[in-house]
C-alpha positions as CSV (number, residue, x, y, z in Angstrom):
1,X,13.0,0.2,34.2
2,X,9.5,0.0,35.6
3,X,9.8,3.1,37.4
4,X,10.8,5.3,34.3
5,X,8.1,3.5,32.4
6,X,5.5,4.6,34.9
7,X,7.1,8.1,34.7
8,X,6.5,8.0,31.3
9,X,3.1,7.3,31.2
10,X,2.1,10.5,33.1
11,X,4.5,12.7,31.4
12,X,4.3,13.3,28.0
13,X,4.4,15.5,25.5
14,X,1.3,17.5,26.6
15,X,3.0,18.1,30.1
16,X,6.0,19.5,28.4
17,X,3.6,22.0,26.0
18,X,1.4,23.4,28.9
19,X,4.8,23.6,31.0
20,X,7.0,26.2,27.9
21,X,3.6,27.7,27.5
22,X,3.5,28.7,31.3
23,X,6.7,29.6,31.6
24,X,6.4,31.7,28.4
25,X,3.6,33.9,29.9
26,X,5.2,34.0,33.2
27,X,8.1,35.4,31.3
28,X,6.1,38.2,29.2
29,X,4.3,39.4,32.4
30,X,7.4,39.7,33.9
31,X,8.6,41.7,31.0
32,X,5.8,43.7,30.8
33,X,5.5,44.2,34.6
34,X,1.9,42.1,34.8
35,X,1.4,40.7,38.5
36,X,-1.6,39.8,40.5
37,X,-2.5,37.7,43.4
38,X,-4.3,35.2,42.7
39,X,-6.6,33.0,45.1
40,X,-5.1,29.7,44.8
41,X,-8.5,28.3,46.0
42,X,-9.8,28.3,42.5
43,X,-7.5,25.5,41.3
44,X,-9.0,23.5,43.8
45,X,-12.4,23.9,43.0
46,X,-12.0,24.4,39.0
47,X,-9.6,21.9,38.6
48,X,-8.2,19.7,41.6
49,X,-12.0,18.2,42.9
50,X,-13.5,17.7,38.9
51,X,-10.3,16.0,38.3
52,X,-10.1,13.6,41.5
53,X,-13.6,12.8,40.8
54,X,-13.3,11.7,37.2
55,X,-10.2,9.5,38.5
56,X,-11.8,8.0,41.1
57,X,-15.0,7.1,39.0
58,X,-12.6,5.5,36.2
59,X,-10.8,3.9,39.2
60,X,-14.3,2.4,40.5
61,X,-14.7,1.2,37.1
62,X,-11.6,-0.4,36.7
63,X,-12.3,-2.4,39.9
64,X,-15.4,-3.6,38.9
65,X,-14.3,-5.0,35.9
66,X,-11.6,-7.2,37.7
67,X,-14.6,-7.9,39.7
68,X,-16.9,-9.5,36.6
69,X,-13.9,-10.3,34.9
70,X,-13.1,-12.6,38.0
71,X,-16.8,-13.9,38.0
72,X,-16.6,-14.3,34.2
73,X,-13.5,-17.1,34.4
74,X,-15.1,-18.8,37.8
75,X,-18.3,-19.7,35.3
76,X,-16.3,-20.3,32.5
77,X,-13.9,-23.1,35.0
78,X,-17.2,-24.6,36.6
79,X,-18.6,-25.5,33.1
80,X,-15.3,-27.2,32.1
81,X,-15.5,-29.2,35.4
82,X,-19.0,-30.2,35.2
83,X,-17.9,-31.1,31.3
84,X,-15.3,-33.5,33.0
85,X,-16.7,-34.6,36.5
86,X,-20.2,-34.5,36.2
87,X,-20.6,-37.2,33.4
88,X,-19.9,-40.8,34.4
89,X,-18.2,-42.3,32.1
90,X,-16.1,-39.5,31.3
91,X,-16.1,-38.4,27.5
92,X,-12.5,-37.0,27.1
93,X,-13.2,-36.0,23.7
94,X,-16.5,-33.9,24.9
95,X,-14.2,-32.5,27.6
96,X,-11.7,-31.1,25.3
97,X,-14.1,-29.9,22.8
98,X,-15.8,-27.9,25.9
99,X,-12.3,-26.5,26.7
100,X,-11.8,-25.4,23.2
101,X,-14.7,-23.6,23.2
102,X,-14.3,-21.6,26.3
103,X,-11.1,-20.7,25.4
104,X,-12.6,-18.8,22.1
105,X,-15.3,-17.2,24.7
106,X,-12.2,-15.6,26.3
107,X,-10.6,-14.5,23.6
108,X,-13.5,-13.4,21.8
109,X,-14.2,-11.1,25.1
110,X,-10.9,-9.9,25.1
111,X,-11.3,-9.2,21.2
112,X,-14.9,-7.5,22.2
113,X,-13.0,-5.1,25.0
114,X,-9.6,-4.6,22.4
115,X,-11.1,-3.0,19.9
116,X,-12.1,0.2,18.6
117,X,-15.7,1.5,18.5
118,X,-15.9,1.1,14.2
119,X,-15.1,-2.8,14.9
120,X,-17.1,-3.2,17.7
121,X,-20.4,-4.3,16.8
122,X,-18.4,-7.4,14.5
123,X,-17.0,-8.1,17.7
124,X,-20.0,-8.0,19.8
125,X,-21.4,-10.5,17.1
126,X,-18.5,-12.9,17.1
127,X,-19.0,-13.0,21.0
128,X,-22.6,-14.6,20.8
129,X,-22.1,-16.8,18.3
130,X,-19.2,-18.6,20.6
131,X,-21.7,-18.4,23.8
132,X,-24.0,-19.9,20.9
133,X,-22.4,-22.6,20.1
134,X,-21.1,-23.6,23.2
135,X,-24.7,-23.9,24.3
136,X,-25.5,-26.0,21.7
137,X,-22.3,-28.2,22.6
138,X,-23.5,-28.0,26.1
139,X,-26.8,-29.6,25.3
140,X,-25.2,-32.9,24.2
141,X,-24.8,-33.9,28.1
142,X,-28.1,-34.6,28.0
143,X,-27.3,-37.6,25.7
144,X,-24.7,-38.3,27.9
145,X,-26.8,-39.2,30.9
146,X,-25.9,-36.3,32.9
147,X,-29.3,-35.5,34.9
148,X,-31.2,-33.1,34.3
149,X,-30.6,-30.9,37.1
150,X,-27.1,-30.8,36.6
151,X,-27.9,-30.0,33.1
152,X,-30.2,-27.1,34.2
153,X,-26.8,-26.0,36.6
154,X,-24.8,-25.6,33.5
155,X,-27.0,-23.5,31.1
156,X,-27.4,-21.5,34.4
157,X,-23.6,-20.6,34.2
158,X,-24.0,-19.8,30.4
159,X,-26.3,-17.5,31.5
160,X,-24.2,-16.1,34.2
161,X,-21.4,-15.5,31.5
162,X,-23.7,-13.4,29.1
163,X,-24.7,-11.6,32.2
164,X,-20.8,-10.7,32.9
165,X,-19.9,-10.2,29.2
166,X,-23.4,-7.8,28.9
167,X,-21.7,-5.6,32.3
168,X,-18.1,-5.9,30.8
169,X,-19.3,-4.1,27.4
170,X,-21.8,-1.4,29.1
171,X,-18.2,-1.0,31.2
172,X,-16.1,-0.3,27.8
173,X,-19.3,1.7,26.2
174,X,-19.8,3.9,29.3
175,X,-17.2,5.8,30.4
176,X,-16.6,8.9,33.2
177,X,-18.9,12.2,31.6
178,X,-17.3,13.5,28.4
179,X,-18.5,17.3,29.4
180,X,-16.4,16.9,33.1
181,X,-13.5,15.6,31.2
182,X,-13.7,18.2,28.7
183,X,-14.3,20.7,31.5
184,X,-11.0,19.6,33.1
185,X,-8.9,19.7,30.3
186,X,-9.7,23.0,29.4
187,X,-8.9,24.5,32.6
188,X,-5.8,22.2,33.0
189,X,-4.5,23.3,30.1
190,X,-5.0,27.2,30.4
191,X,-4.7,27.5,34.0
192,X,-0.5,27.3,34.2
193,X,-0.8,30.1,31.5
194,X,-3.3,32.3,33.0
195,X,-1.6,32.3,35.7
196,X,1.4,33.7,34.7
197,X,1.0,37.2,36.9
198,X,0.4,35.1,39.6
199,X,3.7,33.4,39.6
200,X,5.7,36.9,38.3
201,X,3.9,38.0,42.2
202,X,4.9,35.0,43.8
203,X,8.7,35.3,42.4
204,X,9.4,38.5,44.7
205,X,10.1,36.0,47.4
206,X,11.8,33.8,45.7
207,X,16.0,34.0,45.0
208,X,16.9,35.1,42.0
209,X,16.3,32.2,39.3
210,X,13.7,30.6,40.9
211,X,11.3,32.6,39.7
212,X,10.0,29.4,37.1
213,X,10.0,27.0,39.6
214,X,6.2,27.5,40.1
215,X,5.1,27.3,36.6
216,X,7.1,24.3,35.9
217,X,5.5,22.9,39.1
218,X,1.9,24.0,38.3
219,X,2.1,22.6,34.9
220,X,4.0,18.9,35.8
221,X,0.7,18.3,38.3
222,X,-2.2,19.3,36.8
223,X,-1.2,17.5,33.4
224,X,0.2,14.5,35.3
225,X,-3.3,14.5,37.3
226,X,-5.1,14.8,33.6
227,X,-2.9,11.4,32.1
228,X,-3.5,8.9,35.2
229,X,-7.4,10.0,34.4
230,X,-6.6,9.2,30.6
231,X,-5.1,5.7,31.2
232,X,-7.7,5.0,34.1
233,X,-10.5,6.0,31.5
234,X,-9.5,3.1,29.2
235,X,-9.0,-0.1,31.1
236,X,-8.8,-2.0,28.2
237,X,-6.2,-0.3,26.0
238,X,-3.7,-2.5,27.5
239,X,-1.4,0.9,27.0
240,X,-1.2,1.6,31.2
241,X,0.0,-0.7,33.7
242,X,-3.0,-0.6,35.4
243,X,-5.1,-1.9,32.5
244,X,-7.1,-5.1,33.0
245,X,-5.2,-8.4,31.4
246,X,-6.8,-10.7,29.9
247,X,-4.8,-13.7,30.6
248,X,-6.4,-15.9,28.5
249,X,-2.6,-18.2,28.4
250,X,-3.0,-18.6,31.4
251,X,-6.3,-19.6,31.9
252,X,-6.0,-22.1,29.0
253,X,-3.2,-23.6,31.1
254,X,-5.4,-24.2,34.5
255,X,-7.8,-26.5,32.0
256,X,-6.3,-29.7,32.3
């Protein structure tokens, strides 16, 4: 079932459009006796080389968000452990006030990267006023005879997790260039169709009835190529099975 659903996700609707439309104009020139020969070199450099860029860039970008994303939990895990080892006596009730509180920082992040660009800013806010008041919680270890060093360690990590949340959202905002995507779409989407003499020249050596099998070919590739660079684009969509999780469960479970 995994398999098909990953087949699914680069085939679509839009692969099946371009893929009738190509064979459609590989049919008429063949009606109407249209052939050339086409240098298949210009695929490569219109289309093939803009489009492994952009997936490699959103690929890069996906990564690096695993990365902070990664960096972002280790903080949030070394305040709740200072919150339960650093004080002596321990305060259980402080301890699981502290866990409450990071586990609304995660899911106010994972709100933050979630939604749409009209919601965003309200999310942004809701963001800073967890990190606020869990810096205001924070400041009761001082009353707690925690010294002041250690005290100094922990806004340090707050400050660390703004730092993460400010890359994560820059990440989300700023995506691969909207001109090269643009670019590739239009030649992705016309170039199975243009190149309908092509293929009519390319069926002489073919057997009889094979004459679509390029079209059909042409078309499942470059539109496949186009979706893995749409679901890469979006890490956060949770649509793809390569989007970033946020497994804030699961992180709420390792706080005990």
């Amino acid at each position: 079932m995994k398999l098909f659903r990953s087949i699914f996700i680069i085939i679509n609707y839009k692969t099946f459009i371009v893929t009738i439309l190509a064979v459609l104009s590989t049919w008429l020139c063949g009606y109407y006796g249209l052939q050339a020969d086409f240098p298949l070199t210009i695929i490569g450099i219109a289309i093939v080389f803009p489009v492994v860029f952009s997936i490699d860039s959103a690929y890069k970008r996906r990564e690096r968000t695993l990365m902070l994303l990664s960096d972002f939990k280790a903080h949030l895990n070394a305040i709740y452990m200072a919150s339960q080892q650093w004080i002596e006596p321990s305060d259980q009730a402080f301890t699981a006030d502290i866990k409450n509180q990071l586990i609304e920082v995660f899911l106010a992040l994972r709100n933050l990267c979630s939604v749409n660009n009209n919601n965003f800013d309200e999310a942004e806010r809701t963001v800073y006023e967890r990190i606020s008041e869990l810096s205001k919680t924070l400041q009761r270890l001082r009353k707690l005879d925690m010294y002041l060093g250690e005290v100094s360690r922990v806004n340090q990590y707050v400050s660390k997790l703004i730092v993460d949340i400010e890359n994560i959202k820059v990440i989300k905002q700023y995506r691969t260039p909207v001109t090269l995507r643009a670019y590739s779409r239009v030649f992705i989407y016309s170039f199975p169709v243009l190149y309908g003499p092509y293929f009519v020249h390319a069926a002489q050596e073919y057997s009889h009835g094979l004459e679509y099998f390029m079209p059909i070919i042409f078309s499942f590739i470059l539109v496949s190529l186009d979706n893995i660079q749409e679901h890469l684009e979006n890490p956060f969509d949770q649509i793809g099975e390569d989007d970033v999780k946020f497994d804030v469960e699961d992180f709420a479970d390792q706080l005990k």
